[in-house]
N, C-alpha and C positions, 0 to 999 in steps of 0.2 A: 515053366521057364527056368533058365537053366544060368545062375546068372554069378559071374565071377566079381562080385563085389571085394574090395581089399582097403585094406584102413592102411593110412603111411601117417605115423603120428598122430595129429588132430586130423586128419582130414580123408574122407572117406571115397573113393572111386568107383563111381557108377559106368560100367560100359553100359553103352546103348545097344540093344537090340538091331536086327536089319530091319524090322517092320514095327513103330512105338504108335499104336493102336489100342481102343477100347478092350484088345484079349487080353494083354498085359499089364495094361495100368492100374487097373485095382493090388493087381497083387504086387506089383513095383512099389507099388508105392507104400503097401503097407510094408512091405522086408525093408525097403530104405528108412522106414521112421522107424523103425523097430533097432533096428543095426542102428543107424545113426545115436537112437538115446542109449543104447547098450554101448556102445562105443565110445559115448563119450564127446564127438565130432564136432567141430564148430566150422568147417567147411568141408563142403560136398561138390566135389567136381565130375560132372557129366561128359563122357568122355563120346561121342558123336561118330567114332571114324570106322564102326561097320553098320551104320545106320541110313538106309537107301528110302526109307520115307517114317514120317510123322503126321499123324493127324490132330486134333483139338484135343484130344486125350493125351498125347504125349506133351503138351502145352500146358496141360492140366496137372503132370507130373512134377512140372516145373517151376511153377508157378507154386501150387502148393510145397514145396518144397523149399522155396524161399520163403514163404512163411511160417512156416516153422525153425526156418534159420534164424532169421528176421527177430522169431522172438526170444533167441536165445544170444542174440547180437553175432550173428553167424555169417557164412557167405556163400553163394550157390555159384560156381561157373562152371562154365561150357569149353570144352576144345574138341580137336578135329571134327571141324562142321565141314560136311561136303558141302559141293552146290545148293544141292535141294533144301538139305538141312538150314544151312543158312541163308534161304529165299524165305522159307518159314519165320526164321526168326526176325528177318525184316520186317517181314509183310505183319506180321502180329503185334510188333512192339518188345519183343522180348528182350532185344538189344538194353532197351531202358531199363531194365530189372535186373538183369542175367549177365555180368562181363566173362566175354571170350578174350581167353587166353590163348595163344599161339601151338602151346602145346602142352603136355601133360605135368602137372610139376606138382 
């Protein structure tokens, strides 16, 4: 995976892939906790807007990822969620865990 991750001060920018799937999540996830405590980061923003589907492993990303914020009194959000993206985060509950932001900041 080929993945343009970029630190802006504290806070770390995850683009999303177009397919976040069981191929990619293991290794996502370890380069974002890896990057993240090398960095430094106390928020990690997930950036959704070339990302045409997610399945329970991309929720898996997410999730673990707030807790490890969580224990560093950190923060995880989400922006440009398409449709689909954000029928996901409906239907799962993420909205209660995860705040989306409008747009990238």
């Amino acid at each position: 995976m080929e993945a343009a991750y970029r630190k802006e001060a504290d806070c770390m920018i995850v683009p999303m892939p177009r397919e976040v799937d069981h191929h990619v999540a293991g290794n996502m996830s370890r380069e974002i906790d890896l990057l993240a405590e090398s960095w430094h980061v106390h928020r990690i923003v997930f950036d959704f807007a070339g990302t045409d589907f997610m399945d329970s492993s991309g929720i898996g990303i997410l999730i673990g990822r707030k807790k490890t914020m969580d224990m560093h009194a950190g923060k995880v959000t989400a922006v440009n969620l398409g449709e689909r993206v954000y029928k996901i985060f409906e239907k799962s509950g993420l909205f209660q865990i995860i705040s989306l932001e409008e747009e990238e900041k």
